[in-house]
C-alpha positions as CSV (number, residue, x, y, z in Angstrom):
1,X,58.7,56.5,28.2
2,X,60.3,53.3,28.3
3,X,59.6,51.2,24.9
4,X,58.3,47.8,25.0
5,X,61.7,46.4,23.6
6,X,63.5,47.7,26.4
7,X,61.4,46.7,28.9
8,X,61.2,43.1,28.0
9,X,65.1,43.3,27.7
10,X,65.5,44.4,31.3
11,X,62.4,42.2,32.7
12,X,64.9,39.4,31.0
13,X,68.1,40.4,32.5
14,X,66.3,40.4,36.1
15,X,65.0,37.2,35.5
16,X,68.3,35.6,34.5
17,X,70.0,37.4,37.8
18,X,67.3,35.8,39.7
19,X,67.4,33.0,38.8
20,X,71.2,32.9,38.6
21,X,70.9,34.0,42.1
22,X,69.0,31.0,43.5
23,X,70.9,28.6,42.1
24,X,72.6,26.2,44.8
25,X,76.6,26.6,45.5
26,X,78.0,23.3,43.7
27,X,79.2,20.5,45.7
28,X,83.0,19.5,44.5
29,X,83.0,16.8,47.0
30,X,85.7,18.5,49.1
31,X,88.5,21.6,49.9
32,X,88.7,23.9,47.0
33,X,91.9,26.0,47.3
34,X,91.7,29.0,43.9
35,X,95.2,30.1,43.6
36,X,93.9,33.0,41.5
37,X,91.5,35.2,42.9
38,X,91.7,38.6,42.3
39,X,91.2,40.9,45.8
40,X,87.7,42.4,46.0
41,X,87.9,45.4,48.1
42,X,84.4,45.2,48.5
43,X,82.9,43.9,52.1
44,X,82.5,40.4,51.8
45,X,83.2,40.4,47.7
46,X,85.7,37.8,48.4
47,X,83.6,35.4,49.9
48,X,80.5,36.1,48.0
49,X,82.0,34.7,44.8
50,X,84.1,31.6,46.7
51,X,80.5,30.4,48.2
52,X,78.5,31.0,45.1
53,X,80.9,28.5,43.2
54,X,81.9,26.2,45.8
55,X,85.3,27.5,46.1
56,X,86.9,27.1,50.3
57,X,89.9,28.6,50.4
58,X,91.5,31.5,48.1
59,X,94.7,33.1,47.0
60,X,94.1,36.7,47.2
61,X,96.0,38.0,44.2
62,X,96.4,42.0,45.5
63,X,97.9,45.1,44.1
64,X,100.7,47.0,46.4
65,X,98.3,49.9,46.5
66,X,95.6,47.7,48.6
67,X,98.2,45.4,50.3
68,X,97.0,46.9,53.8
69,X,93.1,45.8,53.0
70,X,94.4,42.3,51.7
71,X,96.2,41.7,55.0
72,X,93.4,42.7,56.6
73,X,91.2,40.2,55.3
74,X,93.2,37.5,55.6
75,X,94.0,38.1,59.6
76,X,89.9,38.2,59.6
77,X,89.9,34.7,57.9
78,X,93.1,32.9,58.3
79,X,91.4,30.0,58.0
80,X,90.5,30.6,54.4
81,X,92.8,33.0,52.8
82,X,96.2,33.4,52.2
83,X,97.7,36.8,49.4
84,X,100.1,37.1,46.8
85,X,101.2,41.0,46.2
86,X,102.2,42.8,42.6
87,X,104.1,45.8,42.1
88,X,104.6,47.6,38.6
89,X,108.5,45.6,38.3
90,X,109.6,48.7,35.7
91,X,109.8,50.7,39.3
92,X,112.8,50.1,41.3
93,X,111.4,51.4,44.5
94,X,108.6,48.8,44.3
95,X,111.4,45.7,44.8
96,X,111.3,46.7,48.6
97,X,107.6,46.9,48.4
98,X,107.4,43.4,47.3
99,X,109.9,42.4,50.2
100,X,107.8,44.0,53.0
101,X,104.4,42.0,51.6
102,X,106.5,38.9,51.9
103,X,108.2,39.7,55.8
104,X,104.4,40.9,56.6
105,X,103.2,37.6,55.9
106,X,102.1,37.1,52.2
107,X,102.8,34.2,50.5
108,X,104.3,34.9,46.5
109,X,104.2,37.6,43.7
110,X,101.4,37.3,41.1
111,X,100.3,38.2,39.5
112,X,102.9,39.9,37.5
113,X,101.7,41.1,34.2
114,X,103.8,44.0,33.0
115,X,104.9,44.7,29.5
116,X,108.3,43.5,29.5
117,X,110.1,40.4,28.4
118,X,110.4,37.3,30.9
119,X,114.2,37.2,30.9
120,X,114.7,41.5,30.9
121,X,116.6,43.2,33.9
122,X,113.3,43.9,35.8
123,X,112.0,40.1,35.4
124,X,115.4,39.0,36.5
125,X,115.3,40.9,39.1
126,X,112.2,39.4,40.8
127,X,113.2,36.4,40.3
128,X,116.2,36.4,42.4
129,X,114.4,37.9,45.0
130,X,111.9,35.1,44.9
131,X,114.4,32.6,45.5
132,X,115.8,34.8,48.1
133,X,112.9,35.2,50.0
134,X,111.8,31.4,49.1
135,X,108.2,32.5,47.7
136,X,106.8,31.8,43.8
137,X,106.0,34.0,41.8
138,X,103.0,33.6,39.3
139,X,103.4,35.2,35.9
140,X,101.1,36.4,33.2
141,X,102.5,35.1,30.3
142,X,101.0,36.5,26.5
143,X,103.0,37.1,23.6
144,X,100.4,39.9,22.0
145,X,97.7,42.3,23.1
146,X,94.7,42.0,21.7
147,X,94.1,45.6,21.2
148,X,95.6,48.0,18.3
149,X,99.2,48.8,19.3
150,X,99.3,46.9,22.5
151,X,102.3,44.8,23.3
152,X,102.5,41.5,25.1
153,X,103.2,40.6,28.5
154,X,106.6,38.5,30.0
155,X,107.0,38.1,26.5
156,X,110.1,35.8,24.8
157,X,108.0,32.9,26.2
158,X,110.7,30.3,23.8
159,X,113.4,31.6,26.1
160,X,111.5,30.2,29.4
161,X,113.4,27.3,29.4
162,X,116.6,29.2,30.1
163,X,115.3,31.3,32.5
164,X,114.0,28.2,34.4
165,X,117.7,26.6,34.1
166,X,119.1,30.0,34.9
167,X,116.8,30.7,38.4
168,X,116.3,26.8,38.9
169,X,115.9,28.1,43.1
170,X,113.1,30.5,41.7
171,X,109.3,28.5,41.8
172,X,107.2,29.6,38.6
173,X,104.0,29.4,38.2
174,X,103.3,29.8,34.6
175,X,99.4,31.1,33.7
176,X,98.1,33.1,30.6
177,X,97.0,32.0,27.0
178,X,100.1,31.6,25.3
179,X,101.5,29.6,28.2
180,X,98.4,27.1,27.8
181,X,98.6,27.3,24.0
182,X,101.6,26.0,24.3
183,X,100.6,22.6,25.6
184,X,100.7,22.5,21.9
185,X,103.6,21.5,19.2
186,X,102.2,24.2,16.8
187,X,100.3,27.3,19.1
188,X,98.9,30.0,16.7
189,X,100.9,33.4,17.8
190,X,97.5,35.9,18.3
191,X,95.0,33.6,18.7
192,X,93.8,33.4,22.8
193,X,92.3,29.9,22.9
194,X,93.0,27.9,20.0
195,X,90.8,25.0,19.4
196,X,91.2,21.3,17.9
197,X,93.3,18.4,18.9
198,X,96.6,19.2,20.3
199,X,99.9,18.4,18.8
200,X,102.0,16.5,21.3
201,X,105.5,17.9,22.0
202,X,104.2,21.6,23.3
203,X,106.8,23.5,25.0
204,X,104.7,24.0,28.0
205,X,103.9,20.2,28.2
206,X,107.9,19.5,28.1
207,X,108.5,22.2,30.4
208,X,106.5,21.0,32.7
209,X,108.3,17.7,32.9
210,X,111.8,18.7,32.6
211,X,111.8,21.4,34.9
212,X,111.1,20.5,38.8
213,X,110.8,24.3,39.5
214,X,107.4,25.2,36.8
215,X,104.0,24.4,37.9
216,X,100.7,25.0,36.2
217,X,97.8,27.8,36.8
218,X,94.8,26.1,35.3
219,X,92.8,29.8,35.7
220,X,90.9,32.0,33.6
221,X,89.6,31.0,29.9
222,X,93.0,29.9,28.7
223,X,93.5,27.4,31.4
224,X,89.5,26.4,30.9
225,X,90.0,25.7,27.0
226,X,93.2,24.0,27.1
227,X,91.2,21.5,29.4
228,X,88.6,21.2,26.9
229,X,89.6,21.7,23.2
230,X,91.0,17.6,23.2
231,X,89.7,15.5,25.5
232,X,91.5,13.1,24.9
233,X,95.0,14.7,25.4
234,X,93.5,15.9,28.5
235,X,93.4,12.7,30.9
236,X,96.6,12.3,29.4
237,X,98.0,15.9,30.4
238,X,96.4,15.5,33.7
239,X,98.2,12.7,35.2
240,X,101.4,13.3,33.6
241,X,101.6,16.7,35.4
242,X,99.2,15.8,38.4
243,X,101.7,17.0,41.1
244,X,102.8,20.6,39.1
245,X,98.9,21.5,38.2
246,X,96.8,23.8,41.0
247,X,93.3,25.3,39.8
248,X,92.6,29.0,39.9
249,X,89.6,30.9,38.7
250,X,90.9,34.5,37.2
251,X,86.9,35.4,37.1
252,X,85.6,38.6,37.0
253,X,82.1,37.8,38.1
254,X,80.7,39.1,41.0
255,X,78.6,36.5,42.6
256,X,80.7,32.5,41.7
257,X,77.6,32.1,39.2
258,X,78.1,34.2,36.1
259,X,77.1,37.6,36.9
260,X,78.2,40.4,35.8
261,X,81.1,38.1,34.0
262,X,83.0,40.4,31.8
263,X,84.2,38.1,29.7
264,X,84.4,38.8,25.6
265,X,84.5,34.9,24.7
266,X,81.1,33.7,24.0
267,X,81.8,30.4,25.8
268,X,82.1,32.2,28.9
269,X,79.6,34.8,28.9
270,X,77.1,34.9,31.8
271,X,79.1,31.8,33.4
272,X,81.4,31.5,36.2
273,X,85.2,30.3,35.5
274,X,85.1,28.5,38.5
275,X,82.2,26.9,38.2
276,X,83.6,26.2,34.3
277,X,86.9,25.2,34.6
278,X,85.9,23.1,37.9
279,X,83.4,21.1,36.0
280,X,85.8,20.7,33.0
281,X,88.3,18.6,36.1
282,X,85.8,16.6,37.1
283,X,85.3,15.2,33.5
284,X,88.5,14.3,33.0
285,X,90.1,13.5,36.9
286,X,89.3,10.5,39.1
287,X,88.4,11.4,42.5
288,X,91.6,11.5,43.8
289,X,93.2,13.5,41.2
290,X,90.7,15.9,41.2
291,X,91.5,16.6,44.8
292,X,95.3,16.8,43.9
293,X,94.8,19.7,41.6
294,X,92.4,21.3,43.5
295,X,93.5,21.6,47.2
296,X,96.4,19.4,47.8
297,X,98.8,20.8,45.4
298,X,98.2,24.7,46.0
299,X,98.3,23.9,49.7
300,X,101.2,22.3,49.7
301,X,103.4,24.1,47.3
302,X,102.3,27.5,49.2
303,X,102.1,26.2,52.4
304,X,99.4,27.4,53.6
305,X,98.0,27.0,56.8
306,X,94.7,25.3,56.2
């Protein structure tokens, strides 16, 4: 027999979903281009999150393994959706996997998230054939795991700006907590998203302007909290960079309006990333710079063929 606590628990947790459920698909006043969207294989996954937060148009970030499905999709939508493909870079054989997404018609690698360091063999590697093939490549970038004897991922991140001067024909797309802790003079090394005003001089912030070939994925809760731990740095940030910054969402939710969110950070639980990070942009960008980061810049910089 079910117990009254229960119950009441579950009664809740339908309520909230229905509720969440009815809610209207916000209005950003225009094109919304996520240039981090992980592929649902799920029918109609893809769009069910992009309409419940307002999102248009999508990256599809894909695994090689589901490459075929992702094309798939896109040739459905063409209108809407455009892929990025990543391959396990430790793994010779999947260089010419990565070639083949490109020739079939994606657009960039991303994400890549392996545990290796940025400027290693493998890394190398990629980027060279990123220049090659004249596609970016967007990269996870975290200096620790956060669970008991994990490592990082792309780690070295101080030796960025030599790889950037290095591969300067190679377009980054830098993304990850450390990479937006960084927008910092003095990030904490293993904490995620740091809080309180932010020291000018960050490495990411210099990057940024010293190197033509960086650009910045505002996704996931990293990008959301360096948006919103000092607004007043923010405006700042936002104009200074307003033609290297593209918005992405990195959410796990099912539905663009919080749930099934997976997230572990309390300010994100039950919420959409989108729906968050959006809103944190529109407090902080006119109009017109809103669009910019939004649409303009992903489309452009990817050229997609919206």
């Amino acid at each position: 027999m079910t117990n009254r606590r229960e119950f009441l628990v579950g009664t809740l947790a339908a309520a909230t979903s229905a509720n969440l459920a009815a809610q209207p698909a916000p209005n950003w006043g225009g094109k919304v281009l996520d240039i981090h969207h992980h592929f649902r294989a799920t029918p109609n996954g893809n769009l069910q999150h992009m309409d419940g937060c307002g999102v248009t148009h999508a990256v599809l970030l894909t695994n090689a393994a589901a490459v075929d499905k992702a094309k798939a999709e896109v040739e459905k939508h063409p209108k809407q959706f455009i892929r990025f493909t990543s391959a396990n870079v430790t793994q010779p054989e999947n260089f010419e996997v990565l070639r083949n997404s490109i020739k079939g018609g994606g657009k960039g690698f991303g994400e890549i998230k392996f545990h290796v360091a940025l400027d290693g063999p493998e890394m190398k590697r990629l980027y060279a054939l990123a220049a090659e093939l004249n596609v970016p490549v967007l990269i996870h970038f975290q200096e620790v795991e956060y669970t008991p004897g994990g490592s990082g991922f792309n780690t070295g991140f101080a030796r960025l700006p030599a790889i950037l001067k290095e591969f300067s024909k190679t377009t980054f797309i830098g993304h990850a907590d450390y990479f937006w802790a960084n927008i910092s003079a003095d990030p904490v090394l293993g904490t995620a998203y740091p809080s309180g005003k932010i020291k000018p001089g960050g490495l990411t912030d210099k990057m940024l302007s010293d190197y033509p070939n960086l650009y910045g994925d505002l996704s996931a809760n990293s990008g959301r909290n360096a948006m919103t731990r000092d607004p007043n740095f923010t405006a700042g940030f936002l104009t200074r960079h307003k033609d290297k910054l593209m918005f992405g969402s990195d959410c796990s939710c099912t539905d663009g309006r919080g749930t099934d969110q997976r997230s572990q950070e309390a300010a994100l639980k039950g919420k959409c990333v989108a729906r968050e990070t959006l809103t944190a942009l529109k407090h902080s960008a006119s109009p017109e710079l809103f669009r910019q980061i939004t649409y303009e810049n992903g489309v452009k910089l990817l050229k997609a063929p919206f």
